[in-house]
N, CA, C and O atoms as a MOPAC input file, in Angstrom:
PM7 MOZYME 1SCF
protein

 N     30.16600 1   -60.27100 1     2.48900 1
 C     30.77100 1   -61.53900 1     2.14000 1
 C     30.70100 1   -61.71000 1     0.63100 1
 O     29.87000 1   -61.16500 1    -0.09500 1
 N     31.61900 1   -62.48700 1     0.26600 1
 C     31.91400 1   -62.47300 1    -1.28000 1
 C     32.06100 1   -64.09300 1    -1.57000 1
 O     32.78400 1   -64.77900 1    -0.84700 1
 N     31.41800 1   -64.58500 1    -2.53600 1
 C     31.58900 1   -65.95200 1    -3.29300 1
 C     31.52600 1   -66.05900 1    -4.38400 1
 O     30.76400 1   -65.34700 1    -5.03800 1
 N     32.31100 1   -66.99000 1    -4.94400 1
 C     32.83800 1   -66.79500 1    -6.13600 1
 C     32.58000 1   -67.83500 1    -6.65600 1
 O     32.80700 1   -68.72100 1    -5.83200 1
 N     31.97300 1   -68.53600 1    -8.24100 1
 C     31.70300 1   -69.19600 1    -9.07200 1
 C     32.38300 1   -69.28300 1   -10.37100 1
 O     32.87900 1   -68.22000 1   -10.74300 1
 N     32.53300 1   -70.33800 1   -11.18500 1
 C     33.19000 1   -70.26900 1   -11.82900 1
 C     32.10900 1   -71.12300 1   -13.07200 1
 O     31.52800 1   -72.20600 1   -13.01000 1
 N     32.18500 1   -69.96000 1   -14.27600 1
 C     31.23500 1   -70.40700 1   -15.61600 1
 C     31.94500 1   -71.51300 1   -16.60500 1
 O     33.07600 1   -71.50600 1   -17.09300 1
 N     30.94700 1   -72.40100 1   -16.71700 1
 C     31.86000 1   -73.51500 1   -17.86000 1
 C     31.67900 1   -72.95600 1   -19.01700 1
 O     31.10300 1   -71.86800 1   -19.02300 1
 N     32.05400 1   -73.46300 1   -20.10200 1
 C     31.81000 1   -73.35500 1   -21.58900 1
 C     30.65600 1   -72.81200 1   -21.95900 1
 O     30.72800 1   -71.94200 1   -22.82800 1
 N     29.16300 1   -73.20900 1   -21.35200 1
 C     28.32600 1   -72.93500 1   -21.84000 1
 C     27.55100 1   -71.96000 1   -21.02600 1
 O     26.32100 1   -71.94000 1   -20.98400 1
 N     28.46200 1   -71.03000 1   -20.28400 1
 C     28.21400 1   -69.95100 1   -19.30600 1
 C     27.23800 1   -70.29300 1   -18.09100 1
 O     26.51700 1   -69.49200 1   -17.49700 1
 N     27.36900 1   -71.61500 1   -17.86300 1
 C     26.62100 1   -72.02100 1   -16.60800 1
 C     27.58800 1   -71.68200 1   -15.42200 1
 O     28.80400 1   -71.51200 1   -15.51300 1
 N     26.71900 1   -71.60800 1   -14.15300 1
 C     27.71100 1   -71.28000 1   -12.70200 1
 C     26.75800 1   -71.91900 1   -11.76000 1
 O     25.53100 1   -71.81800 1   -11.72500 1
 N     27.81300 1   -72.80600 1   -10.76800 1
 C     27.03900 1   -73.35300 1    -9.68100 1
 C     26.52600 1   -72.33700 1    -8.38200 1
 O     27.44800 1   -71.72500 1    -7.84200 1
 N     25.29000 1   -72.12500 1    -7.88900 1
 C     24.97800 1   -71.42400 1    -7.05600 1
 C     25.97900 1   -71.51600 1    -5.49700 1
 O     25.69600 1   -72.39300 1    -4.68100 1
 N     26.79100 1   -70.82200 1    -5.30000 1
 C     27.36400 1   -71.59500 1    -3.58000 1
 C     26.57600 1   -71.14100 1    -2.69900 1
 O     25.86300 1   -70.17900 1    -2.41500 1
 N     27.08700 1   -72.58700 1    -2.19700 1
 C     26.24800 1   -73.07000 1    -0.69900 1
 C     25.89300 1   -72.05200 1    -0.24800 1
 O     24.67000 1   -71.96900 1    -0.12900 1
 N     26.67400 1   -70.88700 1     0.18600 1
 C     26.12600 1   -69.82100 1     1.05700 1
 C     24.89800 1   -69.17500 1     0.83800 1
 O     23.96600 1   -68.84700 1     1.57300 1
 N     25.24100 1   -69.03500 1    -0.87400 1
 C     24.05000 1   -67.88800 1    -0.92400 1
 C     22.64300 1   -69.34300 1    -0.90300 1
 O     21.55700 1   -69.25300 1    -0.33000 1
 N     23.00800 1   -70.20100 1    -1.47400 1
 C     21.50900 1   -71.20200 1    -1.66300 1
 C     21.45100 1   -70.97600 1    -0.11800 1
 O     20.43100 1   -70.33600 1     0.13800 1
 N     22.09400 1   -71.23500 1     0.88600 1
 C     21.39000 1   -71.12500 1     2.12000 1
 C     20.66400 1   -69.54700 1     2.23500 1
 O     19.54100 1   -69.38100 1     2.71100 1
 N     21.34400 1   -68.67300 1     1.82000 1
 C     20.34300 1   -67.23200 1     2.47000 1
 C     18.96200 1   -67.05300 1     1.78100 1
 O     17.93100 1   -66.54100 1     2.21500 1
 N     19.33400 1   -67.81200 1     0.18300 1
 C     17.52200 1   -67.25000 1    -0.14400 1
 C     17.21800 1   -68.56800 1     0.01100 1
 O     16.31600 1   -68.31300 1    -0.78700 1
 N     17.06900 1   -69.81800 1     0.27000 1
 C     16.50900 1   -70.58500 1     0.85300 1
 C     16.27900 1   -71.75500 1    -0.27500 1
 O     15.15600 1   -72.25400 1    -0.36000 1
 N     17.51400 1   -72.27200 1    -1.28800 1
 C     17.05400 1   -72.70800 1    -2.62600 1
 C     17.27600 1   -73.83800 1    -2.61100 1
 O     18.33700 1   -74.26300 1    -2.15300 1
 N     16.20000 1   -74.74300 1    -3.17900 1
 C     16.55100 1   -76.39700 1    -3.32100 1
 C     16.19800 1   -76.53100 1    -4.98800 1
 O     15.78400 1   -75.78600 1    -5.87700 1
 N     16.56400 1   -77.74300 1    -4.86500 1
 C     16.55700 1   -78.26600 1    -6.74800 1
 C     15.41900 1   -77.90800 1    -7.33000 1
 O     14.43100 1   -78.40400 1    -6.78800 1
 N     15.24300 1   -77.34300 1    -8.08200 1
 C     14.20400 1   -76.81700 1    -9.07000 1
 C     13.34900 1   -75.72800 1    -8.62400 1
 O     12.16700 1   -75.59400 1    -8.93800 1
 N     14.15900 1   -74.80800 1    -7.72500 1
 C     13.56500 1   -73.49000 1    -7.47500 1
 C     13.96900 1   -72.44700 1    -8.78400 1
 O     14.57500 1   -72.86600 1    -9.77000 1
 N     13.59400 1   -71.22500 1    -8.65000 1
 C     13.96700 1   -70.04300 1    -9.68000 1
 C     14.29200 1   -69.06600 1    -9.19100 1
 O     13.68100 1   -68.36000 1    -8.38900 1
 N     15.42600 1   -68.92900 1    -9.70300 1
 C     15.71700 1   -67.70100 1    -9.86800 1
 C     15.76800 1   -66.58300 1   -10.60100 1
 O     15.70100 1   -66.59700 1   -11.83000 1
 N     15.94100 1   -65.09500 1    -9.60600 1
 C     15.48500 1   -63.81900 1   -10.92800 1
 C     16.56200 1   -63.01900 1   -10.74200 1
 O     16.76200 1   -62.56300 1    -9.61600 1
 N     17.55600 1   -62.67100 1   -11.96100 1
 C     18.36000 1   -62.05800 1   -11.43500 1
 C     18.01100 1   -60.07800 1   -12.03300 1
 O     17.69400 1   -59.71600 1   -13.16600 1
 N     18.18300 1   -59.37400 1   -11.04400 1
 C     18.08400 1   -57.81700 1   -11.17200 1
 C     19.25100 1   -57.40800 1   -11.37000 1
 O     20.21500 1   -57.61400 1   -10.63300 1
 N     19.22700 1   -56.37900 1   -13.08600 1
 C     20.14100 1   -55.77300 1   -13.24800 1
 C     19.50500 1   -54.35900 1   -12.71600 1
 O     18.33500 1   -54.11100 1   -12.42400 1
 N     21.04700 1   -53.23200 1   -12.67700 1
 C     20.85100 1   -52.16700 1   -12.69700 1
 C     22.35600 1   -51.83000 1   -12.68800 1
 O     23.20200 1   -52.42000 1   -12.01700 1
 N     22.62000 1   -50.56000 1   -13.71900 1
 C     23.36500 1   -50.25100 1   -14.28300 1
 C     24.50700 1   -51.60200 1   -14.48800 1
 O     24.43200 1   -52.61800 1   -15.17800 1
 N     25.64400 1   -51.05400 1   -13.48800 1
 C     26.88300 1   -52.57500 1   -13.73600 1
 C     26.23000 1   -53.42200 1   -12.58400 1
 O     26.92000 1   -54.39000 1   -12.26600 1
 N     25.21300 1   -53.29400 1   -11.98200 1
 C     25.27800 1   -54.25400 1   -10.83200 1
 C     24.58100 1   -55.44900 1   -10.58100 1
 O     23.50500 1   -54.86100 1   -10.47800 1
 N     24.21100 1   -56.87100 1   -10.35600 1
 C     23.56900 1   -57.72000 1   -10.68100 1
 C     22.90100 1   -57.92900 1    -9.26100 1
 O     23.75300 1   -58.04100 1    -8.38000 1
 N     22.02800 1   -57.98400 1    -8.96400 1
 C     21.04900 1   -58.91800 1    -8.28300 1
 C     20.62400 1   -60.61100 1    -8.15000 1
 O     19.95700 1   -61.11700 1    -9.05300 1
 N     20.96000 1   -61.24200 1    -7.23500 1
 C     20.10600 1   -62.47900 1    -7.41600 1
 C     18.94200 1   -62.56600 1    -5.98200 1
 O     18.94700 1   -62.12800 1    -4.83200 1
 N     18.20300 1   -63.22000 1    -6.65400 1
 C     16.94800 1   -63.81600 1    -5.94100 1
 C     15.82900 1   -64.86300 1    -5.67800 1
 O     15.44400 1   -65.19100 1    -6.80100 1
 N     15.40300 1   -65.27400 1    -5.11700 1
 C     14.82500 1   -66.50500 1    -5.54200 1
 C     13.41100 1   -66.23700 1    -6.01400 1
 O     12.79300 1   -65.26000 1    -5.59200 1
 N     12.82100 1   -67.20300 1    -6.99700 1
 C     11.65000 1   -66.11300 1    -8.23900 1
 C     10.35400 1   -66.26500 1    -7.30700 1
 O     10.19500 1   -67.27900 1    -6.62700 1
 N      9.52500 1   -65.30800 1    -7.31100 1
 C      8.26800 1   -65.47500 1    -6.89200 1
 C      6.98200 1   -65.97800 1    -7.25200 1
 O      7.44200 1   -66.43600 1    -8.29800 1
 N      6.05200 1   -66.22600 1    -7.30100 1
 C      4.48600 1   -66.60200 1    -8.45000 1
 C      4.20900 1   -65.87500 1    -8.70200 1
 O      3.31800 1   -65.94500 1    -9.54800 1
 N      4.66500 1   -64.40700 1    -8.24600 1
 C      4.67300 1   -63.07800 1    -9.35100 1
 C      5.52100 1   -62.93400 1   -10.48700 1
 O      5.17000 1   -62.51800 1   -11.59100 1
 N      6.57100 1   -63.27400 1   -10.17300 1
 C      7.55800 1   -63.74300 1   -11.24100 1
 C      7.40500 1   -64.36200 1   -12.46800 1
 O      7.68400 1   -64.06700 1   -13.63000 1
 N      6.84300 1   -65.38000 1   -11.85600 1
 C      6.36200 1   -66.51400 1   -13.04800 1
 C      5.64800 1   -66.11000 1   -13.80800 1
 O      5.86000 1   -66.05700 1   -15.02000 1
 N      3.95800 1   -65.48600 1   -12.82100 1
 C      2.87100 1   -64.85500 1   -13.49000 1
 C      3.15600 1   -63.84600 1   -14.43400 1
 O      2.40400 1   -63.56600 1   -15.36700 1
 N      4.60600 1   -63.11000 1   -14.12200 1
 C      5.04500 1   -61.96300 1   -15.46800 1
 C      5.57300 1   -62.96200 1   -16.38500 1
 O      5.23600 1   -62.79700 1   -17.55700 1
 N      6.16600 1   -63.75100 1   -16.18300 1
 C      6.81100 1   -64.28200 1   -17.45500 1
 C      6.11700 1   -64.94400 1   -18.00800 1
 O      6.15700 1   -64.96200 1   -19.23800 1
 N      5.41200 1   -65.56700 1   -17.44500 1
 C      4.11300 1   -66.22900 1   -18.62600 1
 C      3.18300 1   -65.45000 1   -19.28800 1
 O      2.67300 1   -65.79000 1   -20.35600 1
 N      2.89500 1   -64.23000 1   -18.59600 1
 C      1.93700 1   -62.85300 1   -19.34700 1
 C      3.12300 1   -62.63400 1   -20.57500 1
 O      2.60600 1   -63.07400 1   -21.60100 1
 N      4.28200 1   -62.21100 1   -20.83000 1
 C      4.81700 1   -61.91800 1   -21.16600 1
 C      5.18400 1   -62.89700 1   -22.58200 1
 O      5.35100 1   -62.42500 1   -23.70700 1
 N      5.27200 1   -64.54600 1   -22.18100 1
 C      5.72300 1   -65.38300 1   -23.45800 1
 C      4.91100 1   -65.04200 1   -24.54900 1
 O      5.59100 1   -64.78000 1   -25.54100 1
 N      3.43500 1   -64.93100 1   -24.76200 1
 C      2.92800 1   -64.74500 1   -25.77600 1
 C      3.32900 1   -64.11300 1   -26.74800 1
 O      2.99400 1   -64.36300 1   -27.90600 1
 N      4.42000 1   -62.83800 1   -26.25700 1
 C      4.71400 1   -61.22400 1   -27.12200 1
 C      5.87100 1   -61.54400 1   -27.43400 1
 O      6.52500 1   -60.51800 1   -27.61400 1
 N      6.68700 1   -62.79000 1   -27.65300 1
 C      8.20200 1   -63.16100 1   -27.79900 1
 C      8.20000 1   -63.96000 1   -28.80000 1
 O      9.11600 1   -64.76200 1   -28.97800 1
 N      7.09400 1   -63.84800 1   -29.65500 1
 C      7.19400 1   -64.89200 1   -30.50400 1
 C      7.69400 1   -64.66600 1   -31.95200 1
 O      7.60800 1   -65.45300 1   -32.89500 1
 N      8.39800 1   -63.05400 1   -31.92200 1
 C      8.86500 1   -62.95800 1   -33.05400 1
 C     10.43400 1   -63.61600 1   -32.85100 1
 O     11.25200 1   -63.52300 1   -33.76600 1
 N     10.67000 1   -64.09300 1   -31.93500 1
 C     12.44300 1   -65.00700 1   -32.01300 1
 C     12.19200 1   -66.50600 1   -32.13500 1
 O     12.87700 1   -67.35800 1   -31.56900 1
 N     11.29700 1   -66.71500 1   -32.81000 1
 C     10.90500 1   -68.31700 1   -32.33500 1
 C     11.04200 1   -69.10100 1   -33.63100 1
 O     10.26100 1   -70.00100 1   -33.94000 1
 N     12.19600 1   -68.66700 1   -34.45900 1
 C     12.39900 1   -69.42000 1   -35.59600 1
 C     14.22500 1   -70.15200 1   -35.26900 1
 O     15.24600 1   -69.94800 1   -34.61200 1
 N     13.62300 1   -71.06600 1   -36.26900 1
 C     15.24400 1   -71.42800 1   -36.66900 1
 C     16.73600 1   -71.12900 1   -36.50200 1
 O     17.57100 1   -71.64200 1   -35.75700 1
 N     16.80800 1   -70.38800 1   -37.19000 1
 C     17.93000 1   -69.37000 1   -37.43500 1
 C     17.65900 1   -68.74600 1   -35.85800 1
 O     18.55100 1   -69.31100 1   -35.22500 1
 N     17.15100 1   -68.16300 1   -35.19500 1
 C     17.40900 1   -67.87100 1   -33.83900 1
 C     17.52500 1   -68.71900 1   -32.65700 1
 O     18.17400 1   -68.48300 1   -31.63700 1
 N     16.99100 1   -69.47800 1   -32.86000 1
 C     17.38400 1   -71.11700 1   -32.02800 1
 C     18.59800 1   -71.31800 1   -32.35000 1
 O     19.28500 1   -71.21400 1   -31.33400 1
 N     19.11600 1   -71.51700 1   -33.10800 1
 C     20.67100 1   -71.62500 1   -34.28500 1
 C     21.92700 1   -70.30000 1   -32.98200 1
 O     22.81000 1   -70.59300 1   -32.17600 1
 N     21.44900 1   -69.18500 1   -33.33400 1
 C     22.27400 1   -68.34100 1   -33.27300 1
 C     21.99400 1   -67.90500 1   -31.39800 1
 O     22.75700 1   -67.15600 1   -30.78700 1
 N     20.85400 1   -68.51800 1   -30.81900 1
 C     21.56900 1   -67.78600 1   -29.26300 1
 C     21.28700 1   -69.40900 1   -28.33500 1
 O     20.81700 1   -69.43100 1   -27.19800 1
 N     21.69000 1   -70.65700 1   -29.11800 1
 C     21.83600 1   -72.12900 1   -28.39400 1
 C     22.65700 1   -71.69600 1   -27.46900 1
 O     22.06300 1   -71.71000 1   -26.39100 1
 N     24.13500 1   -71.17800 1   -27.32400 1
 C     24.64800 1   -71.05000 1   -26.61600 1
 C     24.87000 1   -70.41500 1   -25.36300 1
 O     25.83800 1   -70.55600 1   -24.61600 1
 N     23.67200 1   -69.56500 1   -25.19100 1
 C     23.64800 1   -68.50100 1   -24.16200 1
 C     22.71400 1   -69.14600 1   -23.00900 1
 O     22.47800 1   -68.51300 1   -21.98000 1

C-alpha cells in the first residue's frame, strides 16, 4: 500500500492516517526515520532512540552558532 503526503514550504508533511494507525502514533510521539541507500524508513522512536540522541547532543556542538542557526532555519 502506498500514501502519499504532500510537503509545505517549510518541508513539513502530515503523517496519514494509515500509517499513524500501523505504528501506533498519537500527538507528541517520535519518530525515526532509516535511510539506506535511495530508500527511507519510518518508525516510531524508541527510549533507545532517545537515549542515542541525547548521548550523542553533547558532540554537536560545533553547529551551535549563529550563522548556522541562520543558514539551516529552514530545514
Amino acid at each position: 500500500m502506498q500514501q502519499l503526503s504532500k510537503l509545505t514550504s517549510k518541508f513539513q508533511a502530515t503523517i496519514p492516517l494509515a500509517v499513524r494507525r500501523v505504528l501506533g502514533l498519537k500527538p507528541g510521539d517520535a519518530v525515526v526515520f532509516e535511510i539506506e541507500d535511495d530508500k527511507v524508513m519510518v518508525r516510531r522512536a524508541t527510549p533507545l532512540d532517545r537515549e542515542y540522541a541525547k548521548a550523542l547532543e553533547g558532540t554537536l556542538t560545533e553547529w551551535l552558532s549563529k550563522e548556522d542557526d541562520e543558514a539551516y532555519r529552514e530545514l
